[in-house]
BAPATI-148678 format. One line per field, with one value per residue (C-alpha): residue number from 0; y, z, x. Coordinates in nm, 3 decimals. Example, Ala and Ser with C-alpha at 12.3 -4.5 7.8 and 13.67 -1.06 7.14 Angstrom:
k <- c(0  1)
y <- c(-0.450  -0.106)
z <- c(0.780  0.714)
x <- c(1.230  1.367)
This chain:
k <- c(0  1  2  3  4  5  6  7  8  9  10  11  12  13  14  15  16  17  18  19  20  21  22  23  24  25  26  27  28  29  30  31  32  33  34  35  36  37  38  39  40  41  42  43  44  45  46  47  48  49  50  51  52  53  54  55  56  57  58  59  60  61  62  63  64  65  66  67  68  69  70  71  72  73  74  75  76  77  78  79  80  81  82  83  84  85  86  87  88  89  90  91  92  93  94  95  96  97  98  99  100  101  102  103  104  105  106  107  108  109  110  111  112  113  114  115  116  117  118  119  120  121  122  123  124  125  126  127  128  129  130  131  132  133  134  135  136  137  138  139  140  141  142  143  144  145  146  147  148  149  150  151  152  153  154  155  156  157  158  159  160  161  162  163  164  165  166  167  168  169  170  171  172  173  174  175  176  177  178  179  180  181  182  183  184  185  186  187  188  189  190  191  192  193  194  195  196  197  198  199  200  201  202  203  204  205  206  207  208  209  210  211  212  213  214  215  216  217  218  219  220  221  222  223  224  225  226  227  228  229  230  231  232  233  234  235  236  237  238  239  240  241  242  243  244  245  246  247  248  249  250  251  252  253  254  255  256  257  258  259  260  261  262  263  264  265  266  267  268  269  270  271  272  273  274  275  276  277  278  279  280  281  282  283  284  285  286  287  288  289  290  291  292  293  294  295  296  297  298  299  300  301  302  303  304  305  306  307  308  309  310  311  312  313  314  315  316  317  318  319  320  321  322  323  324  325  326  327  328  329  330  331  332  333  334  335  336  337  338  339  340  341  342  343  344  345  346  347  348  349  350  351  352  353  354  355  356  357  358  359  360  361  362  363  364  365  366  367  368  369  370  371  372  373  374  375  376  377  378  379  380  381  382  383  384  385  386  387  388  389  390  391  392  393  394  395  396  397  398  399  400  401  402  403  404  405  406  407  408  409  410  411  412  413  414  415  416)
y <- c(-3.327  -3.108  -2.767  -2.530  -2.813  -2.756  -2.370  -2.329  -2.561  -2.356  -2.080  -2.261  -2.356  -2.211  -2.038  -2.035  -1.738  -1.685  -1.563  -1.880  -1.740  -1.857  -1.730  -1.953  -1.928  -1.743  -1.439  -1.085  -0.837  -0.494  -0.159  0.023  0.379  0.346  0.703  0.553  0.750  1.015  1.391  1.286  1.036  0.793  0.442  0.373  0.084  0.116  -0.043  -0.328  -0.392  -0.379  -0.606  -0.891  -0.852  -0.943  -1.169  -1.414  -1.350  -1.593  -1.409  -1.545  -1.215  -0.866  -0.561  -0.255  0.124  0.382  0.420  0.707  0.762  1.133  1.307  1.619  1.427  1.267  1.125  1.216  1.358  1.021  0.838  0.668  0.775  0.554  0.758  0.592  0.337  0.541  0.391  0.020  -0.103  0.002  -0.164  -0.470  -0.501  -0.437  -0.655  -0.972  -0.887  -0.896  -1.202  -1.473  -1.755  -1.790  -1.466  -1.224  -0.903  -0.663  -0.274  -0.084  0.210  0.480  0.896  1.073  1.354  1.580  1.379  1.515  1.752  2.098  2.047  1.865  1.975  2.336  2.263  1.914  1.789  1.590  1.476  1.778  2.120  2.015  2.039  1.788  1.870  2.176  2.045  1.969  2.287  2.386  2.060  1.991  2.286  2.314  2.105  2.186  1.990  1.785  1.783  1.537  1.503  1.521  1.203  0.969  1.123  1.001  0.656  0.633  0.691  0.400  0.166  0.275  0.225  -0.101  -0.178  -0.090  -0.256  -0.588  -0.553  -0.488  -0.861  -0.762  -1.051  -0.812  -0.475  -0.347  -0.025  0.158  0.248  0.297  0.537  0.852  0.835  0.946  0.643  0.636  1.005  0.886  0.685  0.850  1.056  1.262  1.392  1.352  1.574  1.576  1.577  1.424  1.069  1.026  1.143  1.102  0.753  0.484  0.311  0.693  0.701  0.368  0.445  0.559  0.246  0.042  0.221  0.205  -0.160  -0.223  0.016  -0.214  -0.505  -0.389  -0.333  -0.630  -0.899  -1.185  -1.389  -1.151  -1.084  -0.752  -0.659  -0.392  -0.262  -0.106  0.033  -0.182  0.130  0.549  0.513  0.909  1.096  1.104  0.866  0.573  0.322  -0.091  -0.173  0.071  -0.081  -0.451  -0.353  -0.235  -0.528  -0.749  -0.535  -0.553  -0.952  -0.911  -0.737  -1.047  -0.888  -1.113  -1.057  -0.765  -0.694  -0.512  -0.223  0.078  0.442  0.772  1.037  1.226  0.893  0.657  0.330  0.090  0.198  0.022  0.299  0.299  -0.076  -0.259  -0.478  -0.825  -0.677  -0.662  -1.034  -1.198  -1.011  -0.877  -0.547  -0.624  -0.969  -0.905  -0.758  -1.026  -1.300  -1.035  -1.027  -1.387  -1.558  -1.315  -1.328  -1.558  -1.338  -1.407  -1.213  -1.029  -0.915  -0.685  -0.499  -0.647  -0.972  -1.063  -1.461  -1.761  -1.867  -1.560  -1.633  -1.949  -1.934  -1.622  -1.886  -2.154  -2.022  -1.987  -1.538  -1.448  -1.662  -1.441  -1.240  -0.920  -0.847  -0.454  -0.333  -0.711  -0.762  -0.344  -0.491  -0.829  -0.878  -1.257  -1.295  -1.516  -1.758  -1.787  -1.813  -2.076  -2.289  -2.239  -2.040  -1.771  -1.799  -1.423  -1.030  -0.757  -0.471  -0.106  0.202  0.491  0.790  1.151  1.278  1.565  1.517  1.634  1.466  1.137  1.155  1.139  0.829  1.001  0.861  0.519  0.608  0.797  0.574  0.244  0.415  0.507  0.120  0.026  0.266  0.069  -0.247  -0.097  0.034  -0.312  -0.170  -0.383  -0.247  -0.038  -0.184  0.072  0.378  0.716  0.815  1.196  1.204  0.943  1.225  1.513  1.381  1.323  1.625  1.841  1.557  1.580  1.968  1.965  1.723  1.914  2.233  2.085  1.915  2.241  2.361  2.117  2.155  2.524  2.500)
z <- c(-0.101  0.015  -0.174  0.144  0.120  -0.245  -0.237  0.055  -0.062  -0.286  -0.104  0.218  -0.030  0.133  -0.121  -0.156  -0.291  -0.499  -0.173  0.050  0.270  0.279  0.290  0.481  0.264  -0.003  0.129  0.220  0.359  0.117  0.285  0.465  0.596  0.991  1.097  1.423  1.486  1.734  1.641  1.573  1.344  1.587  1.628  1.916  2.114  1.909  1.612  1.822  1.929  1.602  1.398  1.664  1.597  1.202  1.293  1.492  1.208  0.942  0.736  0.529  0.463  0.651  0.480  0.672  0.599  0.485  0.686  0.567  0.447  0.606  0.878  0.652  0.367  0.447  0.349  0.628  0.976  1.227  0.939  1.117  0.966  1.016  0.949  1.212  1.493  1.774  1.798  1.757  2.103  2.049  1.660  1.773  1.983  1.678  1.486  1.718  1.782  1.402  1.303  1.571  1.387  1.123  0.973  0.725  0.837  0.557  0.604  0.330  0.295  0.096  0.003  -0.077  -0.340  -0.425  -0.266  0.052  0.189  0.280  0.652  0.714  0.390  0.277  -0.015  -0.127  -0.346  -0.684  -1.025  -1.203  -1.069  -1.203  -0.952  -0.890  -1.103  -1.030  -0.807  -0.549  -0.491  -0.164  0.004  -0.185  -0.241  -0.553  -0.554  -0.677  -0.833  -0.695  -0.752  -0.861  -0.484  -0.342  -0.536  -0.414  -0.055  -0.150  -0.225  0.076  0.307  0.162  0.215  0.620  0.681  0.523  0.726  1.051  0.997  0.941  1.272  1.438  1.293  1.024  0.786  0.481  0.308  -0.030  -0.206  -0.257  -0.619  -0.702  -0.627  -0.745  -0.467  -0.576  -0.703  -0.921  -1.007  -1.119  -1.364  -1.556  -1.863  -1.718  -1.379  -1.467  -1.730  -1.639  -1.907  -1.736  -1.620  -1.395  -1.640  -2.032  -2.150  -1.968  -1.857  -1.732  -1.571  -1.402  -1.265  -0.959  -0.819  -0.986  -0.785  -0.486  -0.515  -0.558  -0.237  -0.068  -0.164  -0.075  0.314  0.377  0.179  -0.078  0.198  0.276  0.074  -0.087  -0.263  -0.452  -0.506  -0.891  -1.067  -1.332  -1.522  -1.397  -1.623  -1.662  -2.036  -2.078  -1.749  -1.711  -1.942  -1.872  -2.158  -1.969  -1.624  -1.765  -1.920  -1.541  -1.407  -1.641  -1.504  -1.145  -1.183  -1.398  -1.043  -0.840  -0.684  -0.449  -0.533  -0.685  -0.590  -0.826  -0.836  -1.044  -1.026  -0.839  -0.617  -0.953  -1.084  -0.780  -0.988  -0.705  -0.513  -0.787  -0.880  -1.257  -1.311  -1.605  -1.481  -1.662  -1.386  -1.109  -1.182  -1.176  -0.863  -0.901  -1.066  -1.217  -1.300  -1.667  -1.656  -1.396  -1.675  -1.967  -1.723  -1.585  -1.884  -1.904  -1.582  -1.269  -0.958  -0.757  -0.820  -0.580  -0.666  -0.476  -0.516  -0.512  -0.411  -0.179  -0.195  -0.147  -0.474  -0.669  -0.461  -0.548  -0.919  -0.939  -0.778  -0.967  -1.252  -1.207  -1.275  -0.969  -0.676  -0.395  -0.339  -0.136  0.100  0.217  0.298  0.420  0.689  0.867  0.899  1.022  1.088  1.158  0.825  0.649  0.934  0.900  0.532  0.545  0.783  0.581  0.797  0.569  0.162  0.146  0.239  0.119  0.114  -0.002  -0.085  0.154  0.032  0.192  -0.051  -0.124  -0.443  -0.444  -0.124  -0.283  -0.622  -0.484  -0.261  0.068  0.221  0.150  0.317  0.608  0.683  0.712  0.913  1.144  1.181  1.241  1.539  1.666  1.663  1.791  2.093  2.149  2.011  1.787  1.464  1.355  0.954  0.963  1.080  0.904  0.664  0.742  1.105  1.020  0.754  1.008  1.324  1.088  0.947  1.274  1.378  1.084  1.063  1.481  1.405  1.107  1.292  1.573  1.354  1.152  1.522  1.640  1.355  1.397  1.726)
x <- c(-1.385  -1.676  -1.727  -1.618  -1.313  -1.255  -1.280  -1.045  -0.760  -0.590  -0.637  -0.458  -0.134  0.202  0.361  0.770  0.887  1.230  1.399  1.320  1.046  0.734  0.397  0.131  -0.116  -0.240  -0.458  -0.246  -0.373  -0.273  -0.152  -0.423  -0.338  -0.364  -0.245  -0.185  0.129  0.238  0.271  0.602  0.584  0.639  0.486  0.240  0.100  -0.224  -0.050  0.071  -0.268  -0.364  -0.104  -0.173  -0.554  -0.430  -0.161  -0.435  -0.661  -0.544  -0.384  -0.059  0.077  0.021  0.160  0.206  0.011  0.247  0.543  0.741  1.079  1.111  0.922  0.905  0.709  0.436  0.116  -0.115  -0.098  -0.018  0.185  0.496  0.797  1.111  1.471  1.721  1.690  1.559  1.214  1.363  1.188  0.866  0.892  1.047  0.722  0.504  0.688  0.666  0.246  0.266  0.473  0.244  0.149  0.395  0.252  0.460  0.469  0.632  0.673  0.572  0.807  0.681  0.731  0.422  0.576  0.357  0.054  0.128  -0.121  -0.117  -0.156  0.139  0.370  0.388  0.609  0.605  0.836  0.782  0.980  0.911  0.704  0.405  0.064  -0.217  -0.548  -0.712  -0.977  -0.698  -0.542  -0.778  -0.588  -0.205  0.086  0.230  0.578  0.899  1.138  1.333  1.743  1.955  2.124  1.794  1.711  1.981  1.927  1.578  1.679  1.917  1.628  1.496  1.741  1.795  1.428  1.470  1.746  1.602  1.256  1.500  1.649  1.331  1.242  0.984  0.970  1.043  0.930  0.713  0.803  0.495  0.533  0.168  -0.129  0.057  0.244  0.661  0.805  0.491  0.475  0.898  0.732  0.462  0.581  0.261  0.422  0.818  0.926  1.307  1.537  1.810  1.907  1.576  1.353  1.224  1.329  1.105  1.435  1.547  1.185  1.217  1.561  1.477  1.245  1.585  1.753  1.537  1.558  1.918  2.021  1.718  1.858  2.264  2.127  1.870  2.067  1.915  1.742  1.488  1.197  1.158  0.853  0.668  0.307  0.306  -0.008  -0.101  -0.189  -0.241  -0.570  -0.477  -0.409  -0.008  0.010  0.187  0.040  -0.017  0.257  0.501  0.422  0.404  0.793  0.850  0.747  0.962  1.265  1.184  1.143  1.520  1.639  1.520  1.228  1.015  0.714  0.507  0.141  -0.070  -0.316  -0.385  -0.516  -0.363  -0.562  -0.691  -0.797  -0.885  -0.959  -0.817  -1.112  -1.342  -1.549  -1.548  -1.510  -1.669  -1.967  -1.763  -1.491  -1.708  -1.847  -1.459  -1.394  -1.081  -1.002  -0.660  -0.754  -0.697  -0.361  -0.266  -0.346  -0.092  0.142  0.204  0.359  0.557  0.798  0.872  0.789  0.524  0.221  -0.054  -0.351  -0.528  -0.877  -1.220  -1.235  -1.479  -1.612  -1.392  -1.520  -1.375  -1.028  -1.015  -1.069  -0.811  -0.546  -0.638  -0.625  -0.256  -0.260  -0.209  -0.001  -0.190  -0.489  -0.447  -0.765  -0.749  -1.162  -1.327  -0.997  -1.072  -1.400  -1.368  -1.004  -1.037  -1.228  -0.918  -0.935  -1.348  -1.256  -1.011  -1.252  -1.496  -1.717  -1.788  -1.785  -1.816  -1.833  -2.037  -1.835  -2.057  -1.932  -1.853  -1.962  -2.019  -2.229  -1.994  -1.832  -1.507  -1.476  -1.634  -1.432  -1.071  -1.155  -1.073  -1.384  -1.270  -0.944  -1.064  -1.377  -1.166  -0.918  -1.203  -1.250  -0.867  -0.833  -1.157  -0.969  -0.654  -0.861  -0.981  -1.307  -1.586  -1.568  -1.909  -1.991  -2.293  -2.126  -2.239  -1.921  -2.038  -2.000  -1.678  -1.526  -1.656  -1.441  -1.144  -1.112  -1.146  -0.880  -0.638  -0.668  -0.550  -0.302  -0.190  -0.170  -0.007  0.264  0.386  0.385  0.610  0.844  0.861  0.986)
């Protein structure tokens, strides 16, 4: 066996998971945020342009950006937001571009909380009243709390989405429960301070992605695979800690989940964008590698790990090695969406991926260069465009802001009339 040979063979496994799909091979491609939607919320033709450009690009598994739960919370002006069947054409399409080739094509379904900015939310909602950090007041509204009915409403949104991406013929759906996002902000003792059923205990805390789950699971049945992305850690004071999320995981894989992909960090503390990590980190690839290895004896779902690979070597090892069953590609496939196929010939052995920075620290700190920059290079393969590895993040962060704040503006409009 040649060395291109030995590196790409476990990386070309199929992998079965516990609900009888199966995954090609082992490379999925994590949630990127597209903001490819209408005004509206509604999808377009640039994301079914898009999903075929990933679904003829070798890739075992695609996971969707953020599609969102309700129109009134979102993440970011263009999200697609998915509350009954009226768009069911149009994501029947997207669904079919996406699923050529024997590809998975999950939904992730996701509600932002409290991380929902200020130009499309004027009073988000959270766990408990309690605001982002002080340097993001300029750009997030203070929430309030959320009520007990407004929580099971909550969860039912979940489970209709779920339903209608299913008859639309995606091949399954993640929970976002990481990033700080609501299901996360649920679990950290940080950002819930209930004292009722949803809140204190770490079972109370975890009720709600239970809950999430289990109304999921009533709608889509036991066939189809249902997965979740969970922060290994918030890697913030009085946040959700990695022997909390580890006892998470260990209930989740209890429910039956399929399988659960695994990252770390929030808005305030962006570690999933690899800024802070340790240089022995750095040389193994993978950011979560280490909690990946804690975690694996320890229960039977499959595994994903996503953040900071880059070289079919460092892939290879992570699956061999038996810690993680797939490794989840975000950055190298908005660049080079065919780059699992070159990787898997053995074309390439590797990507160098740099950082995008503005230059203007708040900007910089809260990763929402990384966001918007890759973004940038999604619509450009939507549009049928090259993508542009080189392009300056200012002028990138520049056009997106005048865009977003239009959008924004535009949105609040719309809802006012």
């Amino acid at each position: 066996m040649s060395g291109l040979e030995s590196l790409s063979q476990p990386l070309s496994e199929p992998l079965t998971l516990r609900c009888g799909a199966v995954i090609k091979n082992r490379l999925g491609k994590s949630a990127m945020s597209e903001a490819l939607g209408t005004l509206d919320n509604r999808p377009t033709e640039l994301l079914v342009n898009l999903y075929d450009a990933w679904a003829r690009g070798g890739t075992g598994l695609v996971i969707t950006g953020n599609i969102m739960v309700d129109r009134l919370a979102l993440g970011e002006p263009g999200n697609v937001a998915i509350e009954d069947a009226r768009d069911l054409p149009l994501l029947s399409r997207w669904a079919q571009a996406g699923s050529q080739d024997a590809t998975q094509l999950w939904v992730q379904l996701n509600h932002p909380g409290k991380q929902s900015p200020n130009m499309v939310t004027k009073q988000p909602v959270a766990p408990s009243a309690i605001p982002l950090a002080a340097r993001f007041e300029r750009y997030f509204n203070p929430p309030r709390e959320l009520s007990p009915g407004e929580i099971e409403a909550i969860i039912e949104r979940f489970a209709t989405a779920a339903a209608v991406v299913k008859q639309a013929g995606f091949s399954g759906v993640q929970i976002h429960g990481a990033h700080g996002y609501l299901v996360s902000q649920f679990l950290s003792p940080h950002h819930n301070q209930r004292r009722d059923q949803w809140g204190g205990s770490l079972e109370n805390r975890a009720r709600f992605v239970m809950e999430i789950y289990r109304a999921i699971r009533q709608q889509v049945g036991n066939d189809y695979p249902v997965s979740i992305k969970l922060n290994s850690a918030d890697f913030q004071r009085g946040g959700f800690t990695e022997d909390e999320s580890m006892a998470v995981v260990e209930m989740l894989d209890g429910a039956g989940m399929d399988l659960i992909e695994i990252s770390g960090g929030t808005y305030e503390v962006p570690e999933m964008t690899g800024k802070n990590v340790k240089a022995s980190t750095q040389a193994r690839e993978a950011y979560f590698m280490e909690y990946a290895e804690k975690i694996r004896a320890r229960v039977s779902t499959a595994l994903m790990v996503t953040g900071g690979f880059r070289s079919a070597q460092g892939m290879a090892d992570a699956i061999a090695s038996g810690a993680t069953d797939m490794v989840g590609l975000a950055r190298p496939l908005a660049v080079e969406p065919d780059f699992s196929a070159r990787l898997l010939s053995g074309a390439t052995r590797s990507i160098d991926i740099k950082p995008r920075i503005t230059g203007i620290k708040p900007i910089d700190d809260m990763a929402m260069m990384e966001t918007v920059w890759y973004a940038r290079q999604l619509e450009r393969i939507a549009q049928g465009k090259p993508t542009k590895p080189n392009e300056s993040p200012v002028l990138v962060f520049l056009r997106q802001l005048l865009r977003s704040g239009v959008k924004g503006f535009r949105t609040q409009r719309m809802r006012a009339n």
